[in-house]
Backbone as ProteinMPNN parsed JSONL, in Angstrom:
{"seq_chain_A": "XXXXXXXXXXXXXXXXXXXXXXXXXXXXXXXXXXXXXXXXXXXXXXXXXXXXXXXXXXXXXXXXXXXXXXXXXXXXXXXXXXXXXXXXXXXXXX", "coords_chain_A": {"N_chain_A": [[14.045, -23.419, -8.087], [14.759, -21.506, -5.262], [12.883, -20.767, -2.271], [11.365, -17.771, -1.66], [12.579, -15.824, 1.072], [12.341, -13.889, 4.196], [11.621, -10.037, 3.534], [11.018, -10.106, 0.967], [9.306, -12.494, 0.212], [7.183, -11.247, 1.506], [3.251, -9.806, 0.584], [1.56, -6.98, 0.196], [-1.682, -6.758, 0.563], [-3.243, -3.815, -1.006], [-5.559, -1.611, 0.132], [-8.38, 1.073, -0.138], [-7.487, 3.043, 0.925], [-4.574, 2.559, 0.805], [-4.192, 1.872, -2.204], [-4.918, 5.004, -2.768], [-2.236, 6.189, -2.29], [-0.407, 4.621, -3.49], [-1.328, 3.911, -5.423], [-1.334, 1.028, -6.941], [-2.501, -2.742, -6.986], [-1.057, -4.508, -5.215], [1.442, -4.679, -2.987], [5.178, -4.528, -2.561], [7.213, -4.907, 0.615], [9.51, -3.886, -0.316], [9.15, -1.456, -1.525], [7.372, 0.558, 0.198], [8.616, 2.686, 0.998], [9.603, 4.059, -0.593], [7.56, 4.622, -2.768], [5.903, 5.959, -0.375], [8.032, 8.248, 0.253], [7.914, 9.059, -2.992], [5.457, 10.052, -3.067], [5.359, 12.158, -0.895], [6.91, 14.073, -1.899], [5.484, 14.342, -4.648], [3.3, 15.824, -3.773], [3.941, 17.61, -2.148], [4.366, 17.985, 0.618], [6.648, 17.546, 2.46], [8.832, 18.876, 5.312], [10.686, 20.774, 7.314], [11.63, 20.478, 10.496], [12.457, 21.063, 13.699], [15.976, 20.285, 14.184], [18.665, 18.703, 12.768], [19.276, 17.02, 9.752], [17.881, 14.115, 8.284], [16.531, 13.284, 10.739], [15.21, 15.959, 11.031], [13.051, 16.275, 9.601], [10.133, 16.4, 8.338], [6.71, 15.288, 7.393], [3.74, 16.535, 6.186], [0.196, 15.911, 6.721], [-2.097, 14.858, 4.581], [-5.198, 14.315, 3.016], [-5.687, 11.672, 2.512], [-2.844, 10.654, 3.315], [-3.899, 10.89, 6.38], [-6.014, 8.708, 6.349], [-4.338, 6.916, 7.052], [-2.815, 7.272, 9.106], [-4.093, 8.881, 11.048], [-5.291, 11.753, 12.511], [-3.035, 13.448, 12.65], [-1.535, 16.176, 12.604], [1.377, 16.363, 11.098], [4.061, 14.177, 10.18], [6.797, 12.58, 11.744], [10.134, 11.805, 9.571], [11.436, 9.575, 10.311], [9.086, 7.705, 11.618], [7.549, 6.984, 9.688], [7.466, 4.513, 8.348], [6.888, 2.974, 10.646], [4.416, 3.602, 11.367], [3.01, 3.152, 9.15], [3.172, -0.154, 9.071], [1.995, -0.09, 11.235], [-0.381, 0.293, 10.261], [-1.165, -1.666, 7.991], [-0.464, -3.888, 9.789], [-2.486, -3.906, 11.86], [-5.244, -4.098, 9.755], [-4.926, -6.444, 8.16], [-3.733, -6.481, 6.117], [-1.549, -8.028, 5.123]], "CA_chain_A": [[14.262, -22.093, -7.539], [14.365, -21.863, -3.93], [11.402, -20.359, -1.827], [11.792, -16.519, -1.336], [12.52, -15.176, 2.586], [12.308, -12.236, 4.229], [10.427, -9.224, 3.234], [10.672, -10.75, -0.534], [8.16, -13.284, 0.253], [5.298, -10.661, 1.935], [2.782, -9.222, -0.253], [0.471, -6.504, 1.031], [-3.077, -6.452, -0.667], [-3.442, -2.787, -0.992], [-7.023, -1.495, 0.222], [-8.532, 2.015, -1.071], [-6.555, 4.558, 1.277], [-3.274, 2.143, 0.197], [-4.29, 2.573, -3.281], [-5.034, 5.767, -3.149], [-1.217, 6.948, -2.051], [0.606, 4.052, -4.295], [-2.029, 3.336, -6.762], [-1.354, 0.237, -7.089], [-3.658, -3.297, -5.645], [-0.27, -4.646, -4.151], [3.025, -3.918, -2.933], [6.288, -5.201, -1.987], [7.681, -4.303, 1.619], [10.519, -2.548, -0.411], [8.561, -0.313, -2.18], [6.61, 1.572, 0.752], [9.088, 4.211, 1.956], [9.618, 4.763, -1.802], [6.071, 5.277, -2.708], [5.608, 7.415, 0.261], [8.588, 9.716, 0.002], [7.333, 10.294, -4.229], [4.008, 10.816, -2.897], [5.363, 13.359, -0.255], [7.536, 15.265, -3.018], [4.837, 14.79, -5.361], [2.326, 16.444, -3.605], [5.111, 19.106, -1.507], [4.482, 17.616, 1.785], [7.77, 17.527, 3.205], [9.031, 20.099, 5.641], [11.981, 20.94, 8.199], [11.354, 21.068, 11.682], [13.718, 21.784, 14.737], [17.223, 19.324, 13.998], [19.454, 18.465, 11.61], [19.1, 16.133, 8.464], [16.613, 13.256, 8.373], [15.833, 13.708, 11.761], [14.317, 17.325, 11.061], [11.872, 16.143, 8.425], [8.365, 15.809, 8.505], [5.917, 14.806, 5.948], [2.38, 17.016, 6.647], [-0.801, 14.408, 6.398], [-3.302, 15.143, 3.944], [-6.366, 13.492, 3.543], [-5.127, 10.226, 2.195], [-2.179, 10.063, 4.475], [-4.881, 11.019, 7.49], [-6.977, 7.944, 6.7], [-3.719, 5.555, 7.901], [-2.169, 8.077, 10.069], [-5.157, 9.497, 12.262], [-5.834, 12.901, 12.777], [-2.221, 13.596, 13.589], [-0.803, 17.336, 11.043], [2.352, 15.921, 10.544], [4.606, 13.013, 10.932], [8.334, 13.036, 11.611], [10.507, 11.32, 8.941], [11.743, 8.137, 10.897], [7.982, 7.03, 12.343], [6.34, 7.203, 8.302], [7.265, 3.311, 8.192], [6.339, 2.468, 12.155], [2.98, 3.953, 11.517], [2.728, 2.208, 8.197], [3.273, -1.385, 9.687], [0.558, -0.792, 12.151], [-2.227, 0.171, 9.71], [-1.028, -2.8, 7.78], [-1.051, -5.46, 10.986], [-4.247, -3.416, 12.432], [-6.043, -3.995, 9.065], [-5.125, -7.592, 7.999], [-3.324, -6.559, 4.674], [-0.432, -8.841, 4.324]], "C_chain_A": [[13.948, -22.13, -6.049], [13.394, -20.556, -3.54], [12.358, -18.663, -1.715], [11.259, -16.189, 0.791], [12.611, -14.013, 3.036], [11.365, -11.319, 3.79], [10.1, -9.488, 1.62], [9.583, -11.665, -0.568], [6.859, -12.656, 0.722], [5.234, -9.968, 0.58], [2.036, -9.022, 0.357], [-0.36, -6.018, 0.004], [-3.33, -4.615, 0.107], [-5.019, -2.452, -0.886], [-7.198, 0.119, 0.167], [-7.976, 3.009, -0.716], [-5.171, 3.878, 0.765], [-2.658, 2.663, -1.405], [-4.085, 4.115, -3.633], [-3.514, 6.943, -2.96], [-0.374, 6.216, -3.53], [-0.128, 3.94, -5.425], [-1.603, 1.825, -8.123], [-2.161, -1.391, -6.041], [-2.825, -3.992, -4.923], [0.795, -4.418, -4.048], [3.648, -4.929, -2.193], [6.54, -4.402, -0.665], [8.386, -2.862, 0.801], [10.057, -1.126, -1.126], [7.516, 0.706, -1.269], [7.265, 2.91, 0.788], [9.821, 4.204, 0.252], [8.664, 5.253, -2.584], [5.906, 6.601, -1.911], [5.986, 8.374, 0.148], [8.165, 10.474, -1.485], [6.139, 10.915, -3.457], [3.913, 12.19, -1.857], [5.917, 14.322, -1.277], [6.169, 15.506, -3.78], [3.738, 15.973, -5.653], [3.062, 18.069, -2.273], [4.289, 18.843, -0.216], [5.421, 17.505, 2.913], [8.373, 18.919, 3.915], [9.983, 19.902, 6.557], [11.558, 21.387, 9.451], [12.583, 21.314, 12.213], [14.898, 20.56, 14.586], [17.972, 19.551, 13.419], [19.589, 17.247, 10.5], [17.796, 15.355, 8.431], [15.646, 13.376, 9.909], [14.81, 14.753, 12.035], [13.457, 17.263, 10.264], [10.915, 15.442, 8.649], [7.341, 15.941, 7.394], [4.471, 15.336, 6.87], [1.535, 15.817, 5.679], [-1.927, 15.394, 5.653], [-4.238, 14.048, 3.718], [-6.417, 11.896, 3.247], [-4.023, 9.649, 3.232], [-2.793, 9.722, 6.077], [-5.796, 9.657, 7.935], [-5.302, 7.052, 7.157], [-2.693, 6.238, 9.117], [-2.689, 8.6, 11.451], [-4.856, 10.848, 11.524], [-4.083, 13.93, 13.047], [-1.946, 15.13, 12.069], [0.083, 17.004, 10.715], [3.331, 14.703, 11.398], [6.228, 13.164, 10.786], [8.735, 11.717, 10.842], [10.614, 9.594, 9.066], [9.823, 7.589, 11.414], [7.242, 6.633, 11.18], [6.352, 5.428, 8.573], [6.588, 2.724, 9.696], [5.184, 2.788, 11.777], [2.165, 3.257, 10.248], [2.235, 0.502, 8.053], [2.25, -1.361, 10.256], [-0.537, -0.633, 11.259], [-1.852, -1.169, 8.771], [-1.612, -4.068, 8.507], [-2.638, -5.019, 11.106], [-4.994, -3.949, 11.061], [-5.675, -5.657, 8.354], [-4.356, -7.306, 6.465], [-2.012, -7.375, 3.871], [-0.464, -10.592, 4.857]], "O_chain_A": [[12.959, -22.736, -5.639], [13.185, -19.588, -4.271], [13.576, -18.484, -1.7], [10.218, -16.29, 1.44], [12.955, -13.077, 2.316], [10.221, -11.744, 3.634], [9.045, -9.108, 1.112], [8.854, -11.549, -1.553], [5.745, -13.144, 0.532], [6.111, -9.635, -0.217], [1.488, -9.849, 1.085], [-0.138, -5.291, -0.964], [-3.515, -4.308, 1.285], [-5.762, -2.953, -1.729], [-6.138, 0.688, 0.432], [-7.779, 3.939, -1.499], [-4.47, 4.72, 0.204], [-1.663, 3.272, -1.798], [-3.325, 4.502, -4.52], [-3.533, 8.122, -3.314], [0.14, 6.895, -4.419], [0.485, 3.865, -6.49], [-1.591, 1.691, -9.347], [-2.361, -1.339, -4.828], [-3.321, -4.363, -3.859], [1.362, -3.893, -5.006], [3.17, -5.824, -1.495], [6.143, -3.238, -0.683], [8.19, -1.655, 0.937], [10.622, -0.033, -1.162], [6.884, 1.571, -1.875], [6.695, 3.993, 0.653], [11.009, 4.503, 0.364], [8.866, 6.337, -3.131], [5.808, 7.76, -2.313], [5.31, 9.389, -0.017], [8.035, 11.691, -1.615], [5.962, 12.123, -3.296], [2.996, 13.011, -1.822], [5.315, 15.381, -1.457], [5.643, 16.615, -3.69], [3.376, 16.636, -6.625], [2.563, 19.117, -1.862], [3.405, 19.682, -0.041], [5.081, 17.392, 4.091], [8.421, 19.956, 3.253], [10.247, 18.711, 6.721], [11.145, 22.537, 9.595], [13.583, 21.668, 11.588], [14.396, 19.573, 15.122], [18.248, 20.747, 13.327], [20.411, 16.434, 10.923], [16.719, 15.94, 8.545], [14.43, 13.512, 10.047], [13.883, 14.692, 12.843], [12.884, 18.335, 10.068], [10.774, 14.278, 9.025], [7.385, 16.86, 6.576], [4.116, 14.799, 7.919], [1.817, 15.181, 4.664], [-2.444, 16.415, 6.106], [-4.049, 12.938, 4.215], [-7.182, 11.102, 3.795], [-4.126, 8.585, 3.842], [-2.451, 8.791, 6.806], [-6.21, 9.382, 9.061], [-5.682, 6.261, 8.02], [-1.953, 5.591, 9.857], [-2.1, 8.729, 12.524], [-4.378, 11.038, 10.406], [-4.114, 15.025, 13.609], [-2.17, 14.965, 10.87], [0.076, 17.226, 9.504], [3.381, 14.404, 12.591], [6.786, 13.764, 9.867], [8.136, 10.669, 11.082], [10.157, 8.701, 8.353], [9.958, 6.367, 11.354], [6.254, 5.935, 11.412], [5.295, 4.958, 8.995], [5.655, 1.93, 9.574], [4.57, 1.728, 11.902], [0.989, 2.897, 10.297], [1.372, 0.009, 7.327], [1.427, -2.263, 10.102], [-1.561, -1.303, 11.397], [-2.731, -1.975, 9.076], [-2.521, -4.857, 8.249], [-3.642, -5.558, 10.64], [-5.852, -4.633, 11.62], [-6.76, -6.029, 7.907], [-4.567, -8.205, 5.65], [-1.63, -7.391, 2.701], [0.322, -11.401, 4.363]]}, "name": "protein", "num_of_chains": 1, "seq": "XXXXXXXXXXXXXXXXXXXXXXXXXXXXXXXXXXXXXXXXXXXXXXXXXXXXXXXXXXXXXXXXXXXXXXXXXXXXXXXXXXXXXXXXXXXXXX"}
């Protein structure tokens, strides 16, 4: 079987704010921005700012999203994975 490349070969060890969105101890790349968006429906986080389509959507941070997000009230749709990546690199998890 040949070696796996690409984002198929990372695996990010999930640590207790990771857990505590996916609840699981690791994850595949492809499974973040599917995690996140249930966990925004799940918990009715998602909201419509000033645009039109994906662009106008923002996911409000509650206290789990807060610990890898900062302090910030809400995040616009496109940045959920950019801001994801860095608490990842910043924290040593893959």
């Amino acid at each position: 079987m040949p070696a796996k490349k690409g984002l198929a070969a990372i695996t990010i060890k999930a640590d207790a704010n990771l857990r505590a969105i996916f609840g699981k101890p690791s994850l595949k790349p492809t499974e973040l921005m599917k995690g996140l968006s249930d966990y925004a429906n799940k918990n009715k986080l998602k909201t419509k700012g000033a645009g039109k389509g994906l662009a106008a959507l923002r996911v409000k941070t509650d206290a789990n999203l807060k610990a890898i997000y900062g302090n910030k009230p809400e995040i616009k749709w496109f940045d959920l994975m950019k801001g994801m990546w860095a608490y990842i690199d910043r924290n040593k998890l893959r």
